[in-house]
C-alpha positions as a Markdown table, in Angstrom:
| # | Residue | x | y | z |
|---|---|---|---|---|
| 1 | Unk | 33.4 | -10.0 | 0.5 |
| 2 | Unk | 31.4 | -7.1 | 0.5 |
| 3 | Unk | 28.3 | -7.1 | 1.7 |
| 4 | Unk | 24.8 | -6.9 | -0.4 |
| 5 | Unk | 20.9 | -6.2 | 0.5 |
| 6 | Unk | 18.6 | -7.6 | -0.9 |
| 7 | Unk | 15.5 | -5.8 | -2.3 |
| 8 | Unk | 12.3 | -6.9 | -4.2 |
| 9 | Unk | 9.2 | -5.0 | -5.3 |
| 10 | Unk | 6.5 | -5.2 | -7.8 |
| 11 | Unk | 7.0 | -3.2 | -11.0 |
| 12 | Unk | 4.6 | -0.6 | -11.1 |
| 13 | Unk | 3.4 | -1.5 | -14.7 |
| 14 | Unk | 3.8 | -5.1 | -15.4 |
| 15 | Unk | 3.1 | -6.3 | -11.5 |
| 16 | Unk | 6.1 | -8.7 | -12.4 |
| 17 | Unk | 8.2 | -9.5 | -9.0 |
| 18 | Unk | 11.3 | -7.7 | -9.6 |
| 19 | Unk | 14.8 | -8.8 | -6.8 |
| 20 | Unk | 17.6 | -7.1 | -7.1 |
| 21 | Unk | 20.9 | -6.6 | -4.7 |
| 22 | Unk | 22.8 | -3.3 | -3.8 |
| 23 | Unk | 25.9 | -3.4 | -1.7 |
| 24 | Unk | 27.0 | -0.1 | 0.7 |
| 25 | Unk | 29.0 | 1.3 | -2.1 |
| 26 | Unk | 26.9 | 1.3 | -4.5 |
| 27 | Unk | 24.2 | 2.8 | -3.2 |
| 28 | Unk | 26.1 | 5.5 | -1.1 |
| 29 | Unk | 27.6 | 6.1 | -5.0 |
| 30 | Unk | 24.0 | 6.8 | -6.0 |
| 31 | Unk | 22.1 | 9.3 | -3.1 |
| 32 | Unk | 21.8 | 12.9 | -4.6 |
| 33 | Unk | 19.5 | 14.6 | -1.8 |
| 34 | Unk | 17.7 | 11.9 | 0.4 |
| 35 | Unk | 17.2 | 9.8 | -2.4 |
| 36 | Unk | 19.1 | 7.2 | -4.0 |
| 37 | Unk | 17.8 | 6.2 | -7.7 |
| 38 | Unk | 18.5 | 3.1 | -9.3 |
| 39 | Unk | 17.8 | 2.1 | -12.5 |
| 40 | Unk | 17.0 | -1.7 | -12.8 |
| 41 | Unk | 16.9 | -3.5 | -16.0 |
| 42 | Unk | 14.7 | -3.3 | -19.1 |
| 43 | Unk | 11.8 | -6.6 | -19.1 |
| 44 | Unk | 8.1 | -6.9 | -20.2 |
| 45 | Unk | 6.2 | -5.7 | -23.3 |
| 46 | Unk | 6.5 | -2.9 | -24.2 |
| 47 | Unk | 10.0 | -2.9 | -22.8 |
| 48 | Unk | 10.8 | -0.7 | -19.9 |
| 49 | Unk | 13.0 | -0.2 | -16.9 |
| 50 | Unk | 11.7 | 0.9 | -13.1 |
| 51 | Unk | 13.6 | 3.8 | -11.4 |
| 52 | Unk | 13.9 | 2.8 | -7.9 |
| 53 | Unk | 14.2 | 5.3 | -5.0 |
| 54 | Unk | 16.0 | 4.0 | -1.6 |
| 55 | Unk | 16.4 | 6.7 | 1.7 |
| 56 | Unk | 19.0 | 7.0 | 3.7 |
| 57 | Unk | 17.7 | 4.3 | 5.5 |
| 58 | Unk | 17.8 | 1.7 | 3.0 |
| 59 | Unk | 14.1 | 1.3 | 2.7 |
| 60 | Unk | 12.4 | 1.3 | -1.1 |
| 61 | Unk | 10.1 | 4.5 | -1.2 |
| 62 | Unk | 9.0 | 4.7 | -4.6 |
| 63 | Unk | 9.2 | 3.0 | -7.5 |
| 64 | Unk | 8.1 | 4.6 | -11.7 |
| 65 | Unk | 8.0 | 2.5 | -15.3 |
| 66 | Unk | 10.5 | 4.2 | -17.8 |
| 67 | Unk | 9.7 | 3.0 | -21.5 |
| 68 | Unk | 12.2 | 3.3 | -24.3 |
| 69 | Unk | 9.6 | 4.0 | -26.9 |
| 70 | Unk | 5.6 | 4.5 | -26.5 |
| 71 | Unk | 2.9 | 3.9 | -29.5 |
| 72 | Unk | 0.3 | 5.8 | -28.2 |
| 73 | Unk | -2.4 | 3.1 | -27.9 |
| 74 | Unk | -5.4 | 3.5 | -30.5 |
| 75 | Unk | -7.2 | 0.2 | -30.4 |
| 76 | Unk | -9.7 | 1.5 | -27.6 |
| 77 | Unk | -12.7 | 2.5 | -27.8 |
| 78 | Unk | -12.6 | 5.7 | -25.6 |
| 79 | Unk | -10.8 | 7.9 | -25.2 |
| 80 | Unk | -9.3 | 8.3 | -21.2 |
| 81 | Unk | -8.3 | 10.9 | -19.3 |
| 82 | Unk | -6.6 | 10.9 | -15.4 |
| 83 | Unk | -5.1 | 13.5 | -13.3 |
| 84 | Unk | -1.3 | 12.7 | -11.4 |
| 85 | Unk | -2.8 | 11.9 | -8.5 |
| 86 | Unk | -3.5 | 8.5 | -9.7 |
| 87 | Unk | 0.2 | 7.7 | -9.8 |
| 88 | Unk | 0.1 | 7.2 | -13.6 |
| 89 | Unk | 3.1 | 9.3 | -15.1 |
| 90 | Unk | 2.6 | 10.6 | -18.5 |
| 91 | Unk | 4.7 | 7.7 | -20.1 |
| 92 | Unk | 3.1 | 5.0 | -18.2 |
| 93 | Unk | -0.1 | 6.7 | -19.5 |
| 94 | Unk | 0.0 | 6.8 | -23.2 |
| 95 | Unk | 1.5 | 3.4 | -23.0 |
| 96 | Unk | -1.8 | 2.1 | -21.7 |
| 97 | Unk | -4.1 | 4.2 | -23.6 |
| 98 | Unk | -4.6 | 7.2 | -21.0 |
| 99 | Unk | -3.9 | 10.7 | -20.9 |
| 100 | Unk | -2.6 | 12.0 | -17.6 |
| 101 | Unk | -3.0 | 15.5 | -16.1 |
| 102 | Unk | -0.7 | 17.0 | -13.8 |
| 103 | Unk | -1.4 | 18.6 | -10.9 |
| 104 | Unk | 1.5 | 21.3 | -9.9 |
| 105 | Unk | 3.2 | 21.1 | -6.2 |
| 106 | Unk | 5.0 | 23.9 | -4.8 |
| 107 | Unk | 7.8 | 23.0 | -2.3 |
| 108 | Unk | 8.8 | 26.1 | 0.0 |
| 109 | Unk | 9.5 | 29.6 | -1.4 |
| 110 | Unk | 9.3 | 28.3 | -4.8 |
| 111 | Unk | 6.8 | 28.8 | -7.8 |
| 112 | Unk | 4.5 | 25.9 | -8.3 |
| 113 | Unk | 5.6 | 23.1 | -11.0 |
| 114 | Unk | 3.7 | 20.2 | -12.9 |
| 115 | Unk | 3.7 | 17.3 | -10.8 |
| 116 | Unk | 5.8 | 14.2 | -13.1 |
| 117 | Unk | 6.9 | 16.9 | -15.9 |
| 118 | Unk | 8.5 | 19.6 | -14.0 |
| 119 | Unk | 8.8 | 18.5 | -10.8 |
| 120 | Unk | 9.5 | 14.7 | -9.5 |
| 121 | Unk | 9.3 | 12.4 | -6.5 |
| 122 | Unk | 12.9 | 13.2 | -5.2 |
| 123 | Unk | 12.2 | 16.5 | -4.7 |
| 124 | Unk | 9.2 | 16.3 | -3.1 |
| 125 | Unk | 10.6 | 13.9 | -1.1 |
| 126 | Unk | 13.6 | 15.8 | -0.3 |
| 127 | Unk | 11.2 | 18.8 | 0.8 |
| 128 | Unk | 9.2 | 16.7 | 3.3 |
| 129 | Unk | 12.5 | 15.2 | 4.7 |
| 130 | Unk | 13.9 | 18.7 | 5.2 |
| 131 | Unk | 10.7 | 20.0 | 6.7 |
| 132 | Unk | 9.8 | 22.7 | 3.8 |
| 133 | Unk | 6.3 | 23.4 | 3.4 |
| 134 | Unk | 5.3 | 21.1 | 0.1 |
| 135 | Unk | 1.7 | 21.8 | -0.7 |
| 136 | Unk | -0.4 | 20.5 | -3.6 |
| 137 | Unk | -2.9 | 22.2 | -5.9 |
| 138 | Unk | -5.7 | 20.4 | -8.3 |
| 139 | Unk | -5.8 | 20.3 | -11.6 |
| 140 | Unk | -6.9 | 23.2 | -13.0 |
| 141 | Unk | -10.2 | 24.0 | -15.5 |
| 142 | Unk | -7.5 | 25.1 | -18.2 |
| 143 | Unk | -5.9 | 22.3 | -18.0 |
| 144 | Unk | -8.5 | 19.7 | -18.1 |
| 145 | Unk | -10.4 | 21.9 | -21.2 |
| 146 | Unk | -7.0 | 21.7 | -23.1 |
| 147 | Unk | -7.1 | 18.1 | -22.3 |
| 148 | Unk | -10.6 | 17.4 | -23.9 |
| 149 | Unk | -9.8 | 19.9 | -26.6 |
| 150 | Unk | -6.9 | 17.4 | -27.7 |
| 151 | Unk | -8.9 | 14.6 | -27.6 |
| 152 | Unk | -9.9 | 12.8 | -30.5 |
| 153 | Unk | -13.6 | 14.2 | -31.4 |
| 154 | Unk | -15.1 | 10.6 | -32.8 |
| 155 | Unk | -14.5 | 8.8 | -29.5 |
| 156 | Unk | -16.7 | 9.2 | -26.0 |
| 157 | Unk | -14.1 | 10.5 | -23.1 |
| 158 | Unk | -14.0 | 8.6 | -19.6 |
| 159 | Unk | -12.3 | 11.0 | -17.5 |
| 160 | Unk | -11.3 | 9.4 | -13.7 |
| 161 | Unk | -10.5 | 11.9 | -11.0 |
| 162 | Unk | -9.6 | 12.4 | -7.6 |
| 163 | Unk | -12.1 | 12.5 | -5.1 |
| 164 | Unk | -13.8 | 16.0 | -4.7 |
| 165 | Unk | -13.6 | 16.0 | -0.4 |
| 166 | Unk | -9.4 | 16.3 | -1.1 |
| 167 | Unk | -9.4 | 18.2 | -4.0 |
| 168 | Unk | -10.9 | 20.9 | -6.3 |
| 169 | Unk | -10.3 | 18.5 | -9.5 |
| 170 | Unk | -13.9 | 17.3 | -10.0 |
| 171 | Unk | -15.3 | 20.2 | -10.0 |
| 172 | Unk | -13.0 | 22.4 | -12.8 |
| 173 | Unk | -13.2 | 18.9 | -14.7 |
| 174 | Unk | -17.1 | 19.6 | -14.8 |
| 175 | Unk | -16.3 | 23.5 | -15.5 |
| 176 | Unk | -13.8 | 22.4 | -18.3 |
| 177 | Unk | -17.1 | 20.7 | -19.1 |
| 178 | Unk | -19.1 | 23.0 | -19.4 |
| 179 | Unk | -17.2 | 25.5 | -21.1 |
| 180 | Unk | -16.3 | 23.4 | -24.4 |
| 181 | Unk | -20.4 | 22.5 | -24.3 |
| 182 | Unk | -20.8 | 26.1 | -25.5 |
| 183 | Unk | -18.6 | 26.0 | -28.2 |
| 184 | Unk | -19.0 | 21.8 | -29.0 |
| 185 | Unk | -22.1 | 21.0 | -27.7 |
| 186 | Unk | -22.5 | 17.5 | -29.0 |
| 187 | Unk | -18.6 | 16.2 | -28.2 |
| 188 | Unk | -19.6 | 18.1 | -24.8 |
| 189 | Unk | -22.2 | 15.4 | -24.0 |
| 190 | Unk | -19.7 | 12.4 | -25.0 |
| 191 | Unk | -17.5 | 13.0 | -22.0 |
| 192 | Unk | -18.3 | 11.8 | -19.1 |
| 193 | Unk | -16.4 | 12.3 | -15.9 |
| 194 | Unk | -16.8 | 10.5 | -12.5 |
| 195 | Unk | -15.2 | 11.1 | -8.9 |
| 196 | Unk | -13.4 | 8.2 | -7.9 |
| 197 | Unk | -14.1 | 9.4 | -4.3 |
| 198 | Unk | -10.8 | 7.7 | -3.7 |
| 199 | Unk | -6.9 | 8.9 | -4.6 |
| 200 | Unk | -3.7 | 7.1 | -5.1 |
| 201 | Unk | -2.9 | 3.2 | -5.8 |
| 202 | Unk | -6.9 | 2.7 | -5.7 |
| 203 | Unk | -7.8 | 5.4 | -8.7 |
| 204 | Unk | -4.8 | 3.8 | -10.9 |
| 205 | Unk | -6.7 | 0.5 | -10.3 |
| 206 | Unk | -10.0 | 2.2 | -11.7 |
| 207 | Unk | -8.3 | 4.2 | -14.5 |
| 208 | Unk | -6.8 | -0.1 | -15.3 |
| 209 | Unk | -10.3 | -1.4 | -14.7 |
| 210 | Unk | -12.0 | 0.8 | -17.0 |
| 211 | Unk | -9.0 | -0.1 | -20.2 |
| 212 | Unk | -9.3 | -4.2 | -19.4 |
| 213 | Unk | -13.4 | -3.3 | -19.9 |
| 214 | Unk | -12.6 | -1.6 | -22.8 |
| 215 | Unk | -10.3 | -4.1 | -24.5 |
| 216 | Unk | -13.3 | -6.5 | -23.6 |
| 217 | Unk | -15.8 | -5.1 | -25.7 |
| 218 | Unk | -17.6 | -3.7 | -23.1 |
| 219 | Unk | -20.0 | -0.2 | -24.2 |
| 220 | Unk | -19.2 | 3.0 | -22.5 |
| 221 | Unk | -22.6 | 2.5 | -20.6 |
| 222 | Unk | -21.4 | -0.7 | -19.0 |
| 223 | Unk | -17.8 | 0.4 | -18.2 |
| 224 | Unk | -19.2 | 4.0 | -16.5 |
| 225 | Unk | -21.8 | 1.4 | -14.2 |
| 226 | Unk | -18.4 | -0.7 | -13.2 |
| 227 | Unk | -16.6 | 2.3 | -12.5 |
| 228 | Unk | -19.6 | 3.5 | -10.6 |
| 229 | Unk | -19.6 | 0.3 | -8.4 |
| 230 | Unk | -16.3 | 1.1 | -7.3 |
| 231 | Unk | -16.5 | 4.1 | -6.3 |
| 232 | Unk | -19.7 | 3.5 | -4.3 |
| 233 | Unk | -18.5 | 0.0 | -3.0 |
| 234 | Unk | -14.2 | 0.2 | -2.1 |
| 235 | Unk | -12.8 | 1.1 | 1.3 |
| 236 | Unk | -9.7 | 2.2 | 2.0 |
| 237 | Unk | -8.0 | 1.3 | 5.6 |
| 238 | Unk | -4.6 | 3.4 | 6.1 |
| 239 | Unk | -1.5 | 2.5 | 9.1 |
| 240 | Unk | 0.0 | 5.8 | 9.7 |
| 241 | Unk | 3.2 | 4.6 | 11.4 |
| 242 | Unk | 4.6 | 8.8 | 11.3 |
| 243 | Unk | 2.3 | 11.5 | 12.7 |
| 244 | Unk | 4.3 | 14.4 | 11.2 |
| 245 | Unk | 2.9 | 14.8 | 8.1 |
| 246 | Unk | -0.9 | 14.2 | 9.7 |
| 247 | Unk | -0.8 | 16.5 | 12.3 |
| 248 | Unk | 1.1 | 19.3 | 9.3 |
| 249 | Unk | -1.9 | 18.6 | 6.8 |
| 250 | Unk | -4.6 | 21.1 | 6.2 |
| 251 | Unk | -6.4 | 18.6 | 4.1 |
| 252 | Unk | -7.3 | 15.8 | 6.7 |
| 253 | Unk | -9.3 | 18.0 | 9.2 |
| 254 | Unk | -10.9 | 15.9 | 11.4 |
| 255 | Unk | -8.9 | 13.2 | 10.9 |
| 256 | Unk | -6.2 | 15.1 | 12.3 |
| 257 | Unk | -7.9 | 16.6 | 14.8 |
| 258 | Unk | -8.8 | 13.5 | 16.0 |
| 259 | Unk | -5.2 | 12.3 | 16.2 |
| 260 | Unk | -2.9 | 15.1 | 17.3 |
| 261 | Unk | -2.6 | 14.7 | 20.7 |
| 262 | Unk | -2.0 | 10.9 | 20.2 |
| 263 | Unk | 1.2 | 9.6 | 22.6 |
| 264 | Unk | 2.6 | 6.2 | 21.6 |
| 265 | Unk | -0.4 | 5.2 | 19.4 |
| 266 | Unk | -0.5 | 5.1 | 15.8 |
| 267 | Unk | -3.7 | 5.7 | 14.0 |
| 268 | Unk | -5.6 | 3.4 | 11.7 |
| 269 | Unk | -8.0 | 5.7 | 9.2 |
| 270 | Unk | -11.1 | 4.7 | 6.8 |
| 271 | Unk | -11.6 | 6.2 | 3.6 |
| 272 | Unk | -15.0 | 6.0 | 1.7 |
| 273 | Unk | -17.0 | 4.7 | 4.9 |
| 274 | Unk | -20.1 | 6.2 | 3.8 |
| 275 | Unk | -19.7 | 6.3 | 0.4 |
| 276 | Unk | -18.6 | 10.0 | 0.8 |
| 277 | Unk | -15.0 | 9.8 | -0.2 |
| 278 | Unk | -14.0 | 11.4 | 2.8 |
| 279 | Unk | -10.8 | 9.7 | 5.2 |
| 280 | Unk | -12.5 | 9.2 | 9.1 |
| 281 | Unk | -10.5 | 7.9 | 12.2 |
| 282 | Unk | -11.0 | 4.4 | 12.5 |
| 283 | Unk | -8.7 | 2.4 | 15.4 |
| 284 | Unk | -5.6 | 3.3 | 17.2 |
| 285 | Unk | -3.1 | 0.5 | 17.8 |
| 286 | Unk | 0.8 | 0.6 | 18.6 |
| 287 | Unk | 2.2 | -1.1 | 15.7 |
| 288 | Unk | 2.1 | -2.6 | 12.1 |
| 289 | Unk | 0.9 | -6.0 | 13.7 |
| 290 | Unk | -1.9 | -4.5 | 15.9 |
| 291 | Unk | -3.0 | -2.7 | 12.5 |
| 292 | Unk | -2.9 | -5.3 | 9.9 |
| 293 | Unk | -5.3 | -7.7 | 12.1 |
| 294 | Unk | -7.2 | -4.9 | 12.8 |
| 295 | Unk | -7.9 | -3.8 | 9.5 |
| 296 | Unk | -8.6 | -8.0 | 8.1 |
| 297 | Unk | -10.8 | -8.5 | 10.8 |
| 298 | Unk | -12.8 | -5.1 | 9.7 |
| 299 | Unk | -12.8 | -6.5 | 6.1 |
| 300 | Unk | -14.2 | -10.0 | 7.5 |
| 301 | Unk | -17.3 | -7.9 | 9.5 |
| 302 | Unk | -17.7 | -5.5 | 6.2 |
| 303 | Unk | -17.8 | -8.1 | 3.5 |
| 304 | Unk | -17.8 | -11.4 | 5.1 |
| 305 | Unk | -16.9 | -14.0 | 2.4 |
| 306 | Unk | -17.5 | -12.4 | -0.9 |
| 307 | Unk | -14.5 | -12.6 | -3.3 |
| 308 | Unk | -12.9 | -8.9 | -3.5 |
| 309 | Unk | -10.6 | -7.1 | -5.6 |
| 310 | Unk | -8.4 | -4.4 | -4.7 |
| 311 | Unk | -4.8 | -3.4 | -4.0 |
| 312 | Unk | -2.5 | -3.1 | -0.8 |
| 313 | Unk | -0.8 | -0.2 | -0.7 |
| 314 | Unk | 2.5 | 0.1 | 0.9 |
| 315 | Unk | 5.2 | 3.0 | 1.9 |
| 316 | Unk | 7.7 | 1.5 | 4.5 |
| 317 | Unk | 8.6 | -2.1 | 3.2 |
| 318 | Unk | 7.3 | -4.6 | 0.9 |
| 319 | Unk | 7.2 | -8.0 | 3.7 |
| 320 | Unk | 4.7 | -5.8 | 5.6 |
| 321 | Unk | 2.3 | -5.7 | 2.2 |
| 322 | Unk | 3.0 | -9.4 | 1.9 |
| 323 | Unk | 2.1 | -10.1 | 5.5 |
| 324 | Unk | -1.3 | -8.4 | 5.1 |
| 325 | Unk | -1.9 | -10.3 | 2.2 |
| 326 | Unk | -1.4 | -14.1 | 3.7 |
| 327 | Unk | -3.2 | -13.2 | 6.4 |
| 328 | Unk | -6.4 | -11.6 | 4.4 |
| 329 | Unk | -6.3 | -14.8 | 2.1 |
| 330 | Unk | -6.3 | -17.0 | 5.2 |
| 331 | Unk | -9.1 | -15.0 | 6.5 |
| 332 | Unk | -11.3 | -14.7 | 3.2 |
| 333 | Unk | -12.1 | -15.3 | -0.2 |
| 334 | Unk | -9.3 | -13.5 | -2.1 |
| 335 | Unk | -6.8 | -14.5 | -4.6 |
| 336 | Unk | -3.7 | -13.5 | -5.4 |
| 337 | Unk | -4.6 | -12.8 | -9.2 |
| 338 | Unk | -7.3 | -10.0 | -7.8 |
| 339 | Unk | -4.8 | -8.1 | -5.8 |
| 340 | Unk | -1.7 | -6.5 | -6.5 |
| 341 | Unk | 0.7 | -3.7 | -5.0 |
| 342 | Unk | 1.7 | -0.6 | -5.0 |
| 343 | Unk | 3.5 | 2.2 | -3.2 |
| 344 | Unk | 1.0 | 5.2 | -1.7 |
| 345 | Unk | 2.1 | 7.8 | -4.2 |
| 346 | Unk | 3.3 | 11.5 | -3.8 |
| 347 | Unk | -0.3 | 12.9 | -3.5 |
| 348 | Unk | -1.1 | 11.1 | -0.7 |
| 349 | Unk | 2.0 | 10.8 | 1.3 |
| 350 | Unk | 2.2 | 15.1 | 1.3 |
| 351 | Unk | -0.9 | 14.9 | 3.2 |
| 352 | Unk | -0.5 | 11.7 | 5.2 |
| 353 | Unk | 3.1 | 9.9 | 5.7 |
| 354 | Unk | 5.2 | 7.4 | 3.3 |
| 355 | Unk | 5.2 | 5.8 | 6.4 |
| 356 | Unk | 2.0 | 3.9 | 5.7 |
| 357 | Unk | 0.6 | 0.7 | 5.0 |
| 358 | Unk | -3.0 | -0.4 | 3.9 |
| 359 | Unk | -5.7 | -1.9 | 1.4 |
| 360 | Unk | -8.0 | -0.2 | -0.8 |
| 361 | Unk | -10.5 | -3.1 | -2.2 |
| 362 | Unk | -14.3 | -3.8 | -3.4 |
| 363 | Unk | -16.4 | -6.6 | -3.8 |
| 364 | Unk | -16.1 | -8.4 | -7.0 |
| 365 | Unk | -19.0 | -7.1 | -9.6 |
């Protein structure tokens, strides 16, 4: 009989639990680079199938939502607007109501290409693997003004990006800004754009917040103070279990500083501290256990017993998530309807690891 692993995961757009088995064969049918991709079966509403990517060493290191047709979504109230580094695709986006805008990546010697439309995860992941330099650029002020132009002119626009201490974004989203006001003064002053001060898993769960507020009822006014609380409120704690990528970033600074003469510890790092946005040192411990009690005890002496929402993210396999779950709802208030899971995302990993495993969560509003 030949012999079959067993996977599971969360689907990046429904949150359903998702098993499925692969034996040798077939998965040593499917590798093309480092990657292997497997499509898994079509479920949920609207219907769509999740593209799975498995390394060479068996180990799930990405996961995207394919749907077979998209209605682009016209029952909200605003309009929303993202950049990639949320980990929303463009499908993924107009089938929840948000437009995404892609950042470009450039992997070696080669010219820069839109992150999700030109250029995917297996290639960035095959870069990293084969030590090319993969470097990321924000999204640019023509590309955020073409978004607004396309927007519709009779709705506000919320647009969520990534924090300004890792990227430029922000800031040409506020010079995209500025620009239409000159020629559209009034639809200039209905969009509004806030810094997440936060990347990855934790500004997709914003970009969901603010749609669930929307489908609520809830006025512009009220979903821009929620997203607000967020972003003044979350932390982020990050297990680096690979240094490589840390100690290569030029985006980390003191962070990997801090950490590049490390031997046989692994770092533990904060994001958002001081509600700056910015990614500090926290602990050094010498393996996934040490760091997952570390990081529930700091979420005990941070927030005691309130009831918090968040999401743990996850790069290196999906038992490690689900340990650092049971042992945060032993230790606190949480439920498992207010977290969910999801892997760290392309934007991140270039500049970190995929080799990581964390929490990004807030108190409860």
């Amino acid at each position: 009989m030949t012999e079959k692993k067993r996977y599971s995961l969360l689907c990046p757009h429904c949150k359903d639990n998702i098993a499925f088995e692969l034996s040798v064969e077939e998965l040593e049918k499917s590798y093309s680079g480092e990657t292997a991709k497997i499509s898994l079966a079509t479920h949920g509403s609207p219907e769509h199938t999740v593209d799975v990517y498995i390394d060479r060493d068996g180990l799930i290191r990405s996961a995207f939502a394919n749907f077979a047709s998209i209605e682009t979504k016209v029952s909200l109230q605003n309009t929303y607007i993202t950049d990639a580094t949320s980990e929303l695709n463009p499908q993924e986006g107009l089938a929840i109501g948000v437009k995404v805008v892609p950042y470009t990546v450039t992997i070696g010697d080669s010219s820069p290409k839109k992150y999700n439309e030109e250029v995917f995860f297996s290639e960035v992941y095959d870069g990293l693997k084969s030590d090319k330099r993969v470097k990321s650029q924000p999204v640019s002020v023509e590309s955020f003004l073409e978004a607004f132009k396309t927007s519709p002119r009779d709705k506000p626009v919320i647009t969520v990006t990534v924090s300004m201490k890792y990227s430029e974004g922000y800031a040409n989203a506020v010079k995209a800004k500025k620009i239409l006001a000159k020629e559209d003064p009034s639809f200039a002053k209905n969009i509004h754009i806030v810094d997440s001060k936060t990347t990855g898993p934790m500004m997709k769960l914003m970009v969901k917040k603010a749609l669930s507020l929307d489908e609520e009822g809830q006025s512009v006014s009220e979903i821009i103070e929620y997203l607000n609380w967020i972003r003044e409120k979350h932390l982020t704690y990050i297990y680096v279990d690979s240094l490589s990528a840390l100690r290569k970033s030029e985006r980390v600074g003191r962070v990997t500083s801090f950490f590049g003469n490390l031997l046989g510890l692994k770092p533990v790092i904060i994001e958002n501290e001081n509600n700056n946005g910015e990614l500090k040192p926290f602990k050094t411990v010498r393996s996934k256990k040490a760091a997952i009690k570390e990081i529930v005890k700091a979420i005990r002496e941070q927030f005691g017993y309130v009831e918090l929402v968040g999401v743990i993210i996850y790069g290196i396999i999906i038992d490690d998530a689900l340990e650092m779950q049971e042992m945060l709802k032993e230790d606190s208030r949480t439920e498992d309807n207010d977290f969910t899971m999801d892997f760290i995302g392309t934007g991140v990993a270039m500049h970190l690891s995929y080799d990581v495993l964390g929490i990004s969560l807030y108190p409860k509003l």
